[in-house]
C-alpha positions in Angstrom: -21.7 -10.0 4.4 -23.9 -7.4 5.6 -24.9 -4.4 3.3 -24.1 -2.0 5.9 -20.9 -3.0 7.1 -17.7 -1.8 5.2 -15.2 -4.6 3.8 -12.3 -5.1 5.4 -8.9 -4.0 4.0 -7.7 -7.6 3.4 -11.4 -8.5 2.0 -10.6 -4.8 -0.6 -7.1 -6.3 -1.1 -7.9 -10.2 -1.9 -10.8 -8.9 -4.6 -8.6 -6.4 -6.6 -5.9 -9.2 -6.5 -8.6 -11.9 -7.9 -10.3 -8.8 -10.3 -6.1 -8.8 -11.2 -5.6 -12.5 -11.6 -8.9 -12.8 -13.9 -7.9 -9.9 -16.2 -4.3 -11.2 -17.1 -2.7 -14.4 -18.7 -0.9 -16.5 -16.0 2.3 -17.1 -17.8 2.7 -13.5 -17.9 3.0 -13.0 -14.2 5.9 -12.9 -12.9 7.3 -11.1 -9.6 3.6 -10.8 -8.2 5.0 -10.5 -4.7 7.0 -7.1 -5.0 4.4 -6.2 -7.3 2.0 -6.4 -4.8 4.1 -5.0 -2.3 4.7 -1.7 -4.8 1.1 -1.5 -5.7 -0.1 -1.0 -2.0 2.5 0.2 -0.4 3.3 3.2 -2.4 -0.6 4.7 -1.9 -0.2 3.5 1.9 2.4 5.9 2.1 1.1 8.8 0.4 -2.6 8.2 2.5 -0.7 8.4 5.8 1.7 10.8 5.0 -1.5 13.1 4.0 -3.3 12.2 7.4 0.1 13.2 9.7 -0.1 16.4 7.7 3.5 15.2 6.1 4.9 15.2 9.6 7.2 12.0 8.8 7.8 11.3 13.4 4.1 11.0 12.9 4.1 9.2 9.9 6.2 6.6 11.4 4.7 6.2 14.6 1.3 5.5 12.6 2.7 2.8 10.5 4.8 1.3 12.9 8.4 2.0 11.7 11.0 4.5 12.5 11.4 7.7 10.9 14.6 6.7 8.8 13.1 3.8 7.5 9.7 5.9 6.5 12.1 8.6 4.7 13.8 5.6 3.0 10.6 4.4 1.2 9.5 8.1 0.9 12.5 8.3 -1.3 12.3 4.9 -3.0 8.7 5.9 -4.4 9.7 9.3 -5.5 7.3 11.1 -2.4 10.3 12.8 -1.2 13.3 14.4 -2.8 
C-alpha cells in the first residue's frame, strides 16, 4: 500500500481485530461478535453525533437510520439520558 494514501476503515478495523486476536488466549473469547459490534459502534456514535453538532435528524440521516432508532442506541451506550 502506498505511504501516502490513508488505510481504509475496514483495513483500521481488520488490524486492531488481528492486534486483538494476537494479544489474548483463544479460549477466552467468547461473544466476539457483539463485542465487536459494542467496541465500534459506541465511538461511531459519539464521532457523528459530534460532527451533526448533536443534532440527532442529522445524526440519523448521516448514518443511515431513523431518528428513534439513533436515540435508542444513544441511550443504550449511556450518550443520552
Amino acid at each position: 500500500m502506498s505511504e501516502d494514501r490513508p488505510q481504509t476503515l475496514k483495513q483500521c478495523v481488520s488490524e486492531a481485530l488481528e492486534e486483538y486476536l494476537n494479544q489474548v488466549e483463544h479460549e477466552h473469547i467468547n461473544g466476539l461478535y457483539n463485542m465487536v459490534l459494542g467496541e465500534v459502534e459506541a465511538p461511531m456514535l459519539e464521532v457523528v453525533m459530534r460532527h451533526a453538532r448533536s443534532n440527532q435528524s442529522k445524526a440519523a440521516a448521516m448514518l443511515g437510520l431513523n431518528r428513534g432508532t439513533l436515540r435508542k442506541k444513544l441511550r443504550q451506550y449511556k450518550l443520552i439520558d
